[in-house]
PyMOL Python script that loads the backbone (N, CA, C, O; Angstrom):
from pymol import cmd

cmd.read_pdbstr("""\
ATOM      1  N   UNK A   1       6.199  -6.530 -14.011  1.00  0.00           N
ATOM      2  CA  UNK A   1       6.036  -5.095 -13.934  1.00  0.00           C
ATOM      3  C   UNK A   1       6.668  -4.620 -12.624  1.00  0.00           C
ATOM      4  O   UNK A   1       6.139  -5.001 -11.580  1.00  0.00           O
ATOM      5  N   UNK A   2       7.791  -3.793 -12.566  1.00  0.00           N
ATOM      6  CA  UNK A   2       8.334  -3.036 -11.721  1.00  0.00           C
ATOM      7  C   UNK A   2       7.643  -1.444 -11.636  1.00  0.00           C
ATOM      8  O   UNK A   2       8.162  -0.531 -12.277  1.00  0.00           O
ATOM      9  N   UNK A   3       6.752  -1.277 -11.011  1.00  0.00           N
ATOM     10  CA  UNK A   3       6.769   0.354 -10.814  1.00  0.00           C
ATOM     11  C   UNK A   3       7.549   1.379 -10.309  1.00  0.00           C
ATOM     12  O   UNK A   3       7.578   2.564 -10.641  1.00  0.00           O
ATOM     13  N   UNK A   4       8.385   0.583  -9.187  1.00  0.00           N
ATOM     14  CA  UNK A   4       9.360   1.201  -8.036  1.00  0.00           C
ATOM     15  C   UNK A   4      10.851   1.935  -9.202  1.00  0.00           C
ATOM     16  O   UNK A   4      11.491   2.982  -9.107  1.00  0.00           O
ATOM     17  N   UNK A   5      10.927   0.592 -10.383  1.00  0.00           N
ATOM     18  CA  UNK A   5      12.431   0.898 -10.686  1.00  0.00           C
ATOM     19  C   UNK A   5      11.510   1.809 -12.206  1.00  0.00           C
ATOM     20  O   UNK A   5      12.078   2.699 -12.839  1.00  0.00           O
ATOM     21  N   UNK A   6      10.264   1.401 -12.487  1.00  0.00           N
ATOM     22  CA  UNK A   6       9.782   2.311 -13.959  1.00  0.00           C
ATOM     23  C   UNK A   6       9.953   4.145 -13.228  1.00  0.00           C
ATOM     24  O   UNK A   6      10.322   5.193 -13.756  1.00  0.00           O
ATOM     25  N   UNK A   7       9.479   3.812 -11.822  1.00  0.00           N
ATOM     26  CA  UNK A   7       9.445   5.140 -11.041  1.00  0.00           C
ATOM     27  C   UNK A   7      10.455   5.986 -10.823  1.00  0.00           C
ATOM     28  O   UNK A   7      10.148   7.178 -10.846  1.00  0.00           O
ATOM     29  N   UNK A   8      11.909   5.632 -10.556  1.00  0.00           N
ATOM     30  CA  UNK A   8      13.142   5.678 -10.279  1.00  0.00           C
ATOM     31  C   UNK A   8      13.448   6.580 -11.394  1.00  0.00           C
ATOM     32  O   UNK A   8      13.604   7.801 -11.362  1.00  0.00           O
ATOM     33  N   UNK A   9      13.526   5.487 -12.729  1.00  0.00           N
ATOM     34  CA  UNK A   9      14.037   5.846 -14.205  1.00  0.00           C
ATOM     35  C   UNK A   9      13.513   7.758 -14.610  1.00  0.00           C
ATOM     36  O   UNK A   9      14.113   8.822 -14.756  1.00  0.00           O
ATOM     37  N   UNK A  10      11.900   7.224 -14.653  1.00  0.00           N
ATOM     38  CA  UNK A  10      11.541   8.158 -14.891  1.00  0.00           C
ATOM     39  C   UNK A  10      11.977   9.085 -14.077  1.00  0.00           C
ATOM     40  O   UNK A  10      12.588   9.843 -14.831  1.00  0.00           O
ATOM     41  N   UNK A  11      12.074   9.634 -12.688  1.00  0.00           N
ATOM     42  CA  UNK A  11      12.398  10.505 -12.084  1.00  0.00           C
ATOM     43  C   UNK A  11      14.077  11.005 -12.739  1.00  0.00           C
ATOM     44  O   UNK A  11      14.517  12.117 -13.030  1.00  0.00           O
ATOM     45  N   UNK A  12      14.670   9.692 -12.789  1.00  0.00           N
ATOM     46  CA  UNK A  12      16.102   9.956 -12.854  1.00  0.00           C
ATOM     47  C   UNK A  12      16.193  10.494 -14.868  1.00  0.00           C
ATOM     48  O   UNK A  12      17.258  11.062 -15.106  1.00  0.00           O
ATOM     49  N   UNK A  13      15.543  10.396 -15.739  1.00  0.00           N
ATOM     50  CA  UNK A  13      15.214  11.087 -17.104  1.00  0.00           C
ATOM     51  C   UNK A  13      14.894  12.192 -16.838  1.00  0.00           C
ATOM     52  O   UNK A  13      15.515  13.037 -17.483  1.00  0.00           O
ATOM     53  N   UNK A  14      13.871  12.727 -15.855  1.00  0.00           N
ATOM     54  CA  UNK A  14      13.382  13.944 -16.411  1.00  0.00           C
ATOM     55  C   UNK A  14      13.848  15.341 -15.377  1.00  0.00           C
ATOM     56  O   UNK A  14      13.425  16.483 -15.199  1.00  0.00           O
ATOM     57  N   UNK A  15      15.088  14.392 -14.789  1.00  0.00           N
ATOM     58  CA  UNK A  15      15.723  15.033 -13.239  1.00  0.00           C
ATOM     59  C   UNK A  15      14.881  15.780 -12.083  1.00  0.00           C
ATOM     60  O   UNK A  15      15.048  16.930 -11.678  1.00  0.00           O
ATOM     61  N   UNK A  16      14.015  14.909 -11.693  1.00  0.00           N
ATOM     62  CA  UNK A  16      12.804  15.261 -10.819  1.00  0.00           C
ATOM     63  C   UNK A  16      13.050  14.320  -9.265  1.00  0.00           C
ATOM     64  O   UNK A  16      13.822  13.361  -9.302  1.00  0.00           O
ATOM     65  N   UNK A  17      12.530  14.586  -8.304  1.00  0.00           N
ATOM     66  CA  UNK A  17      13.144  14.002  -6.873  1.00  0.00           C
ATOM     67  C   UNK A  17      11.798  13.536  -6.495  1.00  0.00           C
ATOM     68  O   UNK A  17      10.791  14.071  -6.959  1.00  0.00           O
ATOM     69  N   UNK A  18      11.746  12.356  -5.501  1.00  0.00           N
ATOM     70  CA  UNK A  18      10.385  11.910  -4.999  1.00  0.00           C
ATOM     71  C   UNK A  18       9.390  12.506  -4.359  1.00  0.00           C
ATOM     72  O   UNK A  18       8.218  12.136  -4.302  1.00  0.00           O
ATOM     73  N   UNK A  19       9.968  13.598  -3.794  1.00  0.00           N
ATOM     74  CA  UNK A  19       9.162  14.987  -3.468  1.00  0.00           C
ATOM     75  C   UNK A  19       8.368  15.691  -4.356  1.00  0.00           C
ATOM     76  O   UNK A  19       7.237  16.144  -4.180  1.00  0.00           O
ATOM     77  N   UNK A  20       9.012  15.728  -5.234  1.00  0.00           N
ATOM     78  CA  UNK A  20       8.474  16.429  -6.750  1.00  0.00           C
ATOM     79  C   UNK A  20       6.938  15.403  -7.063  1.00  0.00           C
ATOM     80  O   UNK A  20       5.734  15.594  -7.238  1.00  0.00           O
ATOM     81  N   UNK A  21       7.772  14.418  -7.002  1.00  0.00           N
ATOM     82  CA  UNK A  21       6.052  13.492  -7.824  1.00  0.00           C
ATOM     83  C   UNK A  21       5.392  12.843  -6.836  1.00  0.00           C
ATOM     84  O   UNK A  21       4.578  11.965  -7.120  1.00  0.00           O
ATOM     85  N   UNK A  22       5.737  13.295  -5.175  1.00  0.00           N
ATOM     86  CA  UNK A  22       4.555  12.950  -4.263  1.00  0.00           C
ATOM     87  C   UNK A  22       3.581  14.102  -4.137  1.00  0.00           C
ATOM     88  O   UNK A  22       2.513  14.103  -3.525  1.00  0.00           O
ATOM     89  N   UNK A  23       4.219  15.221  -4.922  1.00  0.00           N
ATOM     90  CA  UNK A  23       3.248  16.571  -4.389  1.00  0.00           C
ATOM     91  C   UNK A  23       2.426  16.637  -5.690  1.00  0.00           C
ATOM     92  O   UNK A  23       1.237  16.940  -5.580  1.00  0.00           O
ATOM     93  N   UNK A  24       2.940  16.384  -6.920  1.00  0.00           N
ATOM     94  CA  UNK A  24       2.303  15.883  -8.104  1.00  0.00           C
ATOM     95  C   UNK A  24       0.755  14.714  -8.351  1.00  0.00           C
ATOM     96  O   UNK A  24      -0.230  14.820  -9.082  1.00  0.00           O
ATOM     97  N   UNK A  25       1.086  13.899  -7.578  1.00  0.00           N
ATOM     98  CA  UNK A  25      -0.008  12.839  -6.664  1.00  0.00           C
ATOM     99  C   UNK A  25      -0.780  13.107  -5.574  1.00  0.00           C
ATOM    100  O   UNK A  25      -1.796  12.487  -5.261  1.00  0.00           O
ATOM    101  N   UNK A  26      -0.187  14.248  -4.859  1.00  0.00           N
ATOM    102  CA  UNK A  26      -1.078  14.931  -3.810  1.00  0.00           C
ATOM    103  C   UNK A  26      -0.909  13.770  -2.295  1.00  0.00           C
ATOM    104  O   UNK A  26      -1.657  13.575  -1.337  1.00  0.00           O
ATOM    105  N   UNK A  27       0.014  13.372  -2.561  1.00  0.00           N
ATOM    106  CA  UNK A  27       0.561  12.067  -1.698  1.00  0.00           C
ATOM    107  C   UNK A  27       1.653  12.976  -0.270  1.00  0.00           C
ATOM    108  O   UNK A  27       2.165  14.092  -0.182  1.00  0.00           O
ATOM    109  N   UNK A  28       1.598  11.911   0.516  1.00  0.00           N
ATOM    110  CA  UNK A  28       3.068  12.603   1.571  1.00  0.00           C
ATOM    111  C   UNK A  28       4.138  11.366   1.019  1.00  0.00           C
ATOM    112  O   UNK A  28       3.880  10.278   0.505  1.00  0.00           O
ATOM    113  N   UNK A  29       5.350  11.967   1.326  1.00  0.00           N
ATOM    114  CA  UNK A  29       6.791  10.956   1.031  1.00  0.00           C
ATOM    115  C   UNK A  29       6.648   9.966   1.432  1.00  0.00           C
ATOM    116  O   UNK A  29       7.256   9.034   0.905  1.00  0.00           O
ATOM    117  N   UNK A  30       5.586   9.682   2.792  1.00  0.00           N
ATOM    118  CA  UNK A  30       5.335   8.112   3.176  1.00  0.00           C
ATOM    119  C   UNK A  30       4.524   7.155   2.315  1.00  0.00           C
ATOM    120  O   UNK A  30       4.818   6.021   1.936  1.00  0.00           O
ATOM    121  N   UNK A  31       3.634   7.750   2.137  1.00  0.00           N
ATOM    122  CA  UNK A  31       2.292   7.281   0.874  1.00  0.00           C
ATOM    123  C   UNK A  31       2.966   6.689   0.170  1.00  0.00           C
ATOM    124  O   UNK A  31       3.089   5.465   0.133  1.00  0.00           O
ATOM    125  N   UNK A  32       3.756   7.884  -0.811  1.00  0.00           N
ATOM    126  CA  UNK A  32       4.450   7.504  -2.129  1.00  0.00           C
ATOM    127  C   UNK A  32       5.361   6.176  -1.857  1.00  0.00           C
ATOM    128  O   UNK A  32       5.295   5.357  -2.773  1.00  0.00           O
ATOM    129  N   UNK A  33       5.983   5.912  -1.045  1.00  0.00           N
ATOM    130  CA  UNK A  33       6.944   4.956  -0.498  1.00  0.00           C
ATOM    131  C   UNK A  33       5.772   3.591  -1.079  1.00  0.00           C
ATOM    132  O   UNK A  33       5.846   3.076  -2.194  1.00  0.00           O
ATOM    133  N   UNK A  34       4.804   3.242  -0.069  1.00  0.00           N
ATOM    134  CA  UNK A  34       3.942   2.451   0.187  1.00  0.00           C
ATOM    135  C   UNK A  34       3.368   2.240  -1.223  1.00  0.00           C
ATOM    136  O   UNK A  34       3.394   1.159  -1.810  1.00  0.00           O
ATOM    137  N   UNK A  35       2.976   3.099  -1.589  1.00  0.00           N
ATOM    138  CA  UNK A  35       2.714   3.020  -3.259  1.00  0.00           C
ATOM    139  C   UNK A  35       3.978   2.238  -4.676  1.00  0.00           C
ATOM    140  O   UNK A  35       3.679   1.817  -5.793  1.00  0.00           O
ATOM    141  N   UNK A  36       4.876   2.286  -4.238  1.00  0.00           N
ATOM    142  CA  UNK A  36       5.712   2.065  -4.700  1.00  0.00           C
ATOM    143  C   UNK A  36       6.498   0.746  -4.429  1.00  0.00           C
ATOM    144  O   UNK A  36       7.381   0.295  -5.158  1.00  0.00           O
ATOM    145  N   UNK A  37       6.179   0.363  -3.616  1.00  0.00           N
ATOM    146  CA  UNK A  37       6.450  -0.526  -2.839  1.00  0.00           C
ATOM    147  C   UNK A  37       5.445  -1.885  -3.519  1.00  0.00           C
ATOM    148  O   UNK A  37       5.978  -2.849  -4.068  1.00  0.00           O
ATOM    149  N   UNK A  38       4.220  -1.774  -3.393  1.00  0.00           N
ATOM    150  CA  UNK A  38       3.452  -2.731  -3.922  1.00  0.00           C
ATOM    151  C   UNK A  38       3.801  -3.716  -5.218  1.00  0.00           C
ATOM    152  O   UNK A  38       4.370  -3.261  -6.211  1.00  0.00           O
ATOM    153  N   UNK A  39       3.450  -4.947  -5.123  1.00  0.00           N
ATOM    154  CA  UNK A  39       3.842  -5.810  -5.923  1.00  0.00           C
ATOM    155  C   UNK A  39       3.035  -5.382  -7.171  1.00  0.00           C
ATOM    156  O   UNK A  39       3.664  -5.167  -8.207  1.00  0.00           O
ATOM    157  N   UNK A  40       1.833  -5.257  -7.155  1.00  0.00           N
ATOM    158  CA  UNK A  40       0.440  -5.144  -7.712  1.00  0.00           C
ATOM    159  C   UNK A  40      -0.165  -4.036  -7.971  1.00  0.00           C
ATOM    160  O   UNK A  40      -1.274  -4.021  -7.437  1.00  0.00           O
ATOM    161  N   UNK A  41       0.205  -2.579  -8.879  1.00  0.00           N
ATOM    162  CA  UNK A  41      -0.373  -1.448  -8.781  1.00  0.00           C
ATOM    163  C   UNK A  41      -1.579  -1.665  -9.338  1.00  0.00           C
ATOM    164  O   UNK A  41      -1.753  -2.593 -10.128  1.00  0.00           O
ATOM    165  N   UNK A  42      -2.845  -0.558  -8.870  1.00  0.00           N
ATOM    166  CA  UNK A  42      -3.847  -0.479  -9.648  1.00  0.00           C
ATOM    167  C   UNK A  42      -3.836  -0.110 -11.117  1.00  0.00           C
ATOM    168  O   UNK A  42      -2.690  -0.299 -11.524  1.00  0.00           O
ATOM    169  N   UNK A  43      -4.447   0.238 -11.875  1.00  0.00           N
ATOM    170  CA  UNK A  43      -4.480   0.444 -12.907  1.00  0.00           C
ATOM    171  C   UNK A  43      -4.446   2.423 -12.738  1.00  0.00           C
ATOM    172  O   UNK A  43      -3.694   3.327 -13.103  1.00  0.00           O
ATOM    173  N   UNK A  44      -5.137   2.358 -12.329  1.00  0.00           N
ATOM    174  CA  UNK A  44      -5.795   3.840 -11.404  1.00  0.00           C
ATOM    175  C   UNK A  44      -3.905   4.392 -11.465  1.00  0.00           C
ATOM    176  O   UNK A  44      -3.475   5.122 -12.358  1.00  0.00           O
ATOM    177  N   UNK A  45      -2.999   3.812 -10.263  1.00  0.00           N
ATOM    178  CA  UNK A  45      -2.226   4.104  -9.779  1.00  0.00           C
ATOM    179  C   UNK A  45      -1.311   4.886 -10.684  1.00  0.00           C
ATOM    180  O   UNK A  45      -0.905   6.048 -10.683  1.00  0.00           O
ATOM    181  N   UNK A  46      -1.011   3.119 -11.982  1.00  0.00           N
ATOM    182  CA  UNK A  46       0.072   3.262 -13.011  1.00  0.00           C
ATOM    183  C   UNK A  46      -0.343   4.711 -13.943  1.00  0.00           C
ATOM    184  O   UNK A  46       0.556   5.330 -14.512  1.00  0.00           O
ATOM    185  N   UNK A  47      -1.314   5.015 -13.998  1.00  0.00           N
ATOM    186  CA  UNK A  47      -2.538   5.639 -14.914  1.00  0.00           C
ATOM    187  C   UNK A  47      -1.947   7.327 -14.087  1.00  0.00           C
ATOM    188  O   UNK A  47      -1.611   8.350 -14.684  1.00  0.00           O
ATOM    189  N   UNK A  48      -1.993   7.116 -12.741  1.00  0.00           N
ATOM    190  CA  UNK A  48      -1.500   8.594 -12.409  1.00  0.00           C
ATOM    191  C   UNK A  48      -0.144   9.036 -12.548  1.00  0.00           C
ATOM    192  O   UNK A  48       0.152  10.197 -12.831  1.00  0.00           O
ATOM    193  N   UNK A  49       0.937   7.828 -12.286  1.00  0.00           N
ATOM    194  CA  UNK A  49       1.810   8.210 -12.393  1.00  0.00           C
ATOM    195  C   UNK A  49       2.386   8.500 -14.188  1.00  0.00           C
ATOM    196  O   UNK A  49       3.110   9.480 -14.359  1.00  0.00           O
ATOM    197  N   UNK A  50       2.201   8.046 -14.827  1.00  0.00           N
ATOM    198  CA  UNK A  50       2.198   7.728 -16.137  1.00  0.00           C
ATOM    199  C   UNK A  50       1.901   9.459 -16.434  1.00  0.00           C
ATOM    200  O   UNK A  50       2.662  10.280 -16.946  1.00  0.00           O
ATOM    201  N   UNK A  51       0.212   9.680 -15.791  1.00  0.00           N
ATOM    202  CA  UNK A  51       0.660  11.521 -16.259  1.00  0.00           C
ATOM    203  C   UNK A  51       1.373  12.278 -15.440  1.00  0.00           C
ATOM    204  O   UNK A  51       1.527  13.419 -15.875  1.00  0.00           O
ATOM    205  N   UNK A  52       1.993  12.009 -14.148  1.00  0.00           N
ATOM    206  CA  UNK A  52       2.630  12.843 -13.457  1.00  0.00           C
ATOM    207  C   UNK A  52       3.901  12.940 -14.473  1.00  0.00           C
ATOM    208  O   UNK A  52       4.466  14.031 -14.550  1.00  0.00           O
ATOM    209  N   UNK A  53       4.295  12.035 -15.123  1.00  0.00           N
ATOM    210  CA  UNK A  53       5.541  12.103 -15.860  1.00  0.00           C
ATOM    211  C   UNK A  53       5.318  12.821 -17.613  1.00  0.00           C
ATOM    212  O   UNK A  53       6.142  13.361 -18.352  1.00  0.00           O
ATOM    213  N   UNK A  54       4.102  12.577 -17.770  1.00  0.00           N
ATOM    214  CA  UNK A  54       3.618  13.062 -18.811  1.00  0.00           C
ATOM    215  C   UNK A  54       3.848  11.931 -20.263  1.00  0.00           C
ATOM    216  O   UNK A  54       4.071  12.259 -21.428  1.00  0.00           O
ATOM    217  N   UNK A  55       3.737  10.901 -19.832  1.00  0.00           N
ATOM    218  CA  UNK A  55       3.700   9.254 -20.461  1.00  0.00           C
ATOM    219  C   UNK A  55       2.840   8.998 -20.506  1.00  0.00           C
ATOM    220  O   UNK A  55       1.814   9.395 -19.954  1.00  0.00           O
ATOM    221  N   UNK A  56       3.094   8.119 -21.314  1.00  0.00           N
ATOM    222  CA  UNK A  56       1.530   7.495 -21.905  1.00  0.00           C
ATOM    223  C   UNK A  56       1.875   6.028 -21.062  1.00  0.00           C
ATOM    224  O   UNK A  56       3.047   5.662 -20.977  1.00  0.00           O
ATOM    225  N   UNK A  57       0.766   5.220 -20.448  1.00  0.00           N
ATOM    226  CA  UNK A  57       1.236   4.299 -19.145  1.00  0.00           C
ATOM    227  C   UNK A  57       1.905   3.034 -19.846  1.00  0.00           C
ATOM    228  O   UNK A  57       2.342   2.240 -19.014  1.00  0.00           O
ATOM    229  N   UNK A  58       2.114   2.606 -21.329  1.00  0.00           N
ATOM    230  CA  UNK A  58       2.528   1.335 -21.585  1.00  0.00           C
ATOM    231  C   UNK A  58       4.243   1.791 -21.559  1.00  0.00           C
ATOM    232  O   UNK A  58       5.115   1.010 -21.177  1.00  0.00           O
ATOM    233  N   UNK A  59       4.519   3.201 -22.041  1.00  0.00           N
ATOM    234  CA  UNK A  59       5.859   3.640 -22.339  1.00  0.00           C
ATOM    235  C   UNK A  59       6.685   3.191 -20.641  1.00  0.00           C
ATOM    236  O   UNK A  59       7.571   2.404 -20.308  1.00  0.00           O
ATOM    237  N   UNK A  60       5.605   4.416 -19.751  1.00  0.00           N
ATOM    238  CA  UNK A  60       6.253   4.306 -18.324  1.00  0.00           C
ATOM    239  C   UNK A  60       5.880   3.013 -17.347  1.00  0.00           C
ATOM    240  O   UNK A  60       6.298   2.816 -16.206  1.00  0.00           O
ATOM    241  N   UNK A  61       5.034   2.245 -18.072  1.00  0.00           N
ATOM    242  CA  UNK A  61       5.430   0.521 -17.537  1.00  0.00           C
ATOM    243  C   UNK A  61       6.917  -0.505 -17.863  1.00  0.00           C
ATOM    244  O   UNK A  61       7.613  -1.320 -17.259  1.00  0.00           O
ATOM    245  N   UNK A  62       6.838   0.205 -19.328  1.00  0.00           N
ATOM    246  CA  UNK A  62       8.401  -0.665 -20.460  1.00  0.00           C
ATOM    247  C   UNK A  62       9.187   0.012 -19.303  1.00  0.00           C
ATOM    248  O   UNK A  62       9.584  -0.954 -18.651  1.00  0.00           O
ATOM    249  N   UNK A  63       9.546   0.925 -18.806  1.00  0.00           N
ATOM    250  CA  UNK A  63      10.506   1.754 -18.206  1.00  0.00           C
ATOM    251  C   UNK A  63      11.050   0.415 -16.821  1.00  0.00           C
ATOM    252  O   UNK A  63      12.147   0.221 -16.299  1.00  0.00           O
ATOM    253  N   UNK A  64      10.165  -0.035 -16.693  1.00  0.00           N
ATOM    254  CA  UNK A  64      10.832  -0.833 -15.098  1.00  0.00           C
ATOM    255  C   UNK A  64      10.617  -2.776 -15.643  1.00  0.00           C
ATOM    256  O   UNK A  64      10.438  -3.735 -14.893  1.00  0.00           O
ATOM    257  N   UNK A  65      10.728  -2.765 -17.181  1.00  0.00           N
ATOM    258  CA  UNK A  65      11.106  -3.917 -17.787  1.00  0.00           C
ATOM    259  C   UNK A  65      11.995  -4.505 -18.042  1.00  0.00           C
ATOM    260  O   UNK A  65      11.877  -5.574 -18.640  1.00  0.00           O
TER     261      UNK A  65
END
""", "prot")
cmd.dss("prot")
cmd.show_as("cartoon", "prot")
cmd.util.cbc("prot")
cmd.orient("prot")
Protein backbone atom coordinates (compact mmCIF):
# COMPACT_ATOMS: atom_id res chain seq x y z
CA UNK A 1 0.00 0.00 0.00
CA UNK A 2 1.34 3.33 -1.23
CA UNK A 3 -0.70 6.28 0.14
CA UNK A 4 1.86 9.01 -0.94
CA UNK A 5 1.60 7.84 -4.83
CA UNK A 6 -2.63 6.65 -4.21
CA UNK A 7 -2.43 10.51 -2.91
CA UNK A 8 -0.57 12.05 -5.85
CA UNK A 9 -2.95 10.15 -8.49
CA UNK A 10 -5.87 11.16 -6.92
CA UNK A 11 -4.93 14.79 -6.65
CA UNK A 12 -3.48 14.60 -10.18
CA UNK A 13 -7.43 12.96 -11.53
CA UNK A 14 -9.43 15.31 -9.96
CA UNK A 15 -6.85 18.41 -10.66
CA UNK A 16 -6.64 19.41 -7.00
CA UNK A 17 -3.07 20.68 -5.30
CA UNK A 18 -1.81 19.53 -1.75
CA UNK A 19 -3.09 22.65 -0.35
CA UNK A 20 -6.48 21.83 -1.46
CA UNK A 21 -6.59 18.42 0.53
CA UNK A 22 -4.52 19.70 3.57
CA UNK A 23 -7.28 22.31 4.20
CA UNK A 24 -9.84 19.49 3.38
CA UNK A 25 -8.13 17.42 6.45
CA UNK A 26 -7.87 20.51 8.46
CA UNK A 27 -4.04 19.69 8.37
CA UNK A 28 -1.00 22.43 7.64
CA UNK A 29 1.25 21.49 4.33
CA UNK A 30 3.71 20.13 6.97
CA UNK A 31 1.26 17.60 8.66
CA UNK A 32 0.05 16.50 5.34
CA UNK A 33 3.75 15.82 4.23
CA UNK A 34 4.32 13.63 7.49
CA UNK A 35 1.10 11.93 6.89
CA UNK A 36 2.01 10.90 3.71
CA UNK A 37 5.10 10.00 4.25
CA UNK A 38 4.30 7.06 6.65
CA UNK A 39 4.90 3.52 5.75
CA UNK A 40 1.77 2.42 7.81
CA UNK A 41 -1.46 4.65 7.56
CA UNK A 42 -4.17 4.29 10.08
CA UNK A 43 -7.21 3.09 8.99
CA UNK A 44 -8.74 6.42 10.42
CA UNK A 45 -6.19 8.21 8.03
CA UNK A 46 -6.88 6.14 4.61
CA UNK A 47 -10.72 6.50 5.71
CA UNK A 48 -10.25 10.49 5.60
CA UNK A 49 -8.54 10.80 2.76
CA UNK A 50 -10.64 8.38 0.73
CA UNK A 51 -13.61 11.08 1.55
CA UNK A 52 -11.58 14.09 0.97
CA UNK A 53 -11.49 12.68 -2.61
CA UNK A 54 -14.92 11.44 -2.43
CA UNK A 55 -13.80 7.46 -2.80
CA UNK A 56 -14.74 4.82 -1.35
CA UNK A 57 -11.14 3.75 0.59
CA UNK A 58 -10.51 0.23 -1.31
CA UNK A 59 -10.87 2.28 -4.86
CA UNK A 60 -8.34 5.15 -3.41
CA UNK A 61 -5.98 2.39 -1.85
CA UNK A 62 -5.96 0.34 -5.67
CA UNK A 63 -4.88 3.95 -6.76
CA UNK A 64 -1.12 3.67 -5.27
CA UNK A 65 -1.04 -0.28 -6.38
Amino acid sequence: MNIAKSTRIALAQQEKDRKWLAEQLGFTHQRLSVVMSKKAPTGEMIQRLAKAFNMNESDFVALGE
